[in-house]
C-alpha positions in Angstrom: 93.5 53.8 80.2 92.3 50.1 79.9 96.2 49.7 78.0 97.7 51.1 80.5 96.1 48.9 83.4 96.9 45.8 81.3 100.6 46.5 81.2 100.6 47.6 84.6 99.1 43.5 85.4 101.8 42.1 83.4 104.0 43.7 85.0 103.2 43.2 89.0 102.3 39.2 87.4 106.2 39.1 86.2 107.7 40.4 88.8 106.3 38.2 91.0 107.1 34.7 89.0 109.9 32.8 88.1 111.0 30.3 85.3 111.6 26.8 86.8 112.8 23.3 85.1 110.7 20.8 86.3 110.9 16.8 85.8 109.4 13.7 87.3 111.3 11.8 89.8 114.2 13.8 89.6 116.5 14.5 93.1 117.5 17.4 94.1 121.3 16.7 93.5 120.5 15.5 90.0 118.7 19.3 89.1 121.0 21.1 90.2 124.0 18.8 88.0 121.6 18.8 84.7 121.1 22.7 85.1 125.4 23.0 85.5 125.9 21.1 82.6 123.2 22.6 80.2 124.9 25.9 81.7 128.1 25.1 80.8 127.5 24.1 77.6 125.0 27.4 77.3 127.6 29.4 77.7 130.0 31.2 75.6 133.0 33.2 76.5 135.4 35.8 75.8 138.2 37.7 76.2 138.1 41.6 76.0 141.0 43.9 75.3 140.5 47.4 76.5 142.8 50.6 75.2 143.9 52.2 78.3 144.5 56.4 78.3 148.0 55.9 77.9 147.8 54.2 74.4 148.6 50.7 75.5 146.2 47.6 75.5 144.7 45.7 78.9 143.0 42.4 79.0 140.1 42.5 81.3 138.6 39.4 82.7 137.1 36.5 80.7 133.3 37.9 79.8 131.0 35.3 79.9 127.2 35.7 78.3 124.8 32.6 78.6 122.3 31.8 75.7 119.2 31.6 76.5 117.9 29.8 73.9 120.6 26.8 74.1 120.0 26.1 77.5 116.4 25.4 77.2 117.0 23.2 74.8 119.8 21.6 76.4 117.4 21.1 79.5 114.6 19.9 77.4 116.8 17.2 75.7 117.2 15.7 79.2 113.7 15.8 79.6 112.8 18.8 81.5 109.7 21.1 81.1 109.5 24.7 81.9 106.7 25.9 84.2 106.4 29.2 86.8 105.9 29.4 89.9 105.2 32.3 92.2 107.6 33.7 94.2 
């Protein structure tokens, strides 16, 4: 029962914070360009082909997935720190 109460904490606690990049005198404007860059370079992309029912072979829209990992690092390397505030 205690388990169950625990998870049930983390869970509400999650749900109701967020990740955020935060860095000392840094504008607004200059956030919002490191975290497009450290997306961009985050990123990595595709293209998908798809067999369609009538045998031949489509090509859906770029897919795009963004790792994690890369663009923390990328934002710590500029000299960000991640914290969480409540949302």
């Amino acid at each position: 029962m205690k388990m169950r109460i625990a998870v049930l904490f983390l869970i509400v606690f999650a749900a109701g914070c967020s990740a955020a990049w935060e860095r000392s005198n840094v504008t607004g404007p200059q956030l919002v360009a490191d975290t497009d860059a450290c997306k961009v370079a985050a990123t990595g992309g595709r293209l998908e082909l798809q067999e369609t029912l009538s045998g031949s072979t489509a090509l859906l829209l770029p897919v795009s997935t963004l790792d994690h990992r890369a663009f923390a690092a990328c934002m710590r390397e500029r000299g960000y720190e991640q914290g969480f505030v409540a949302d």
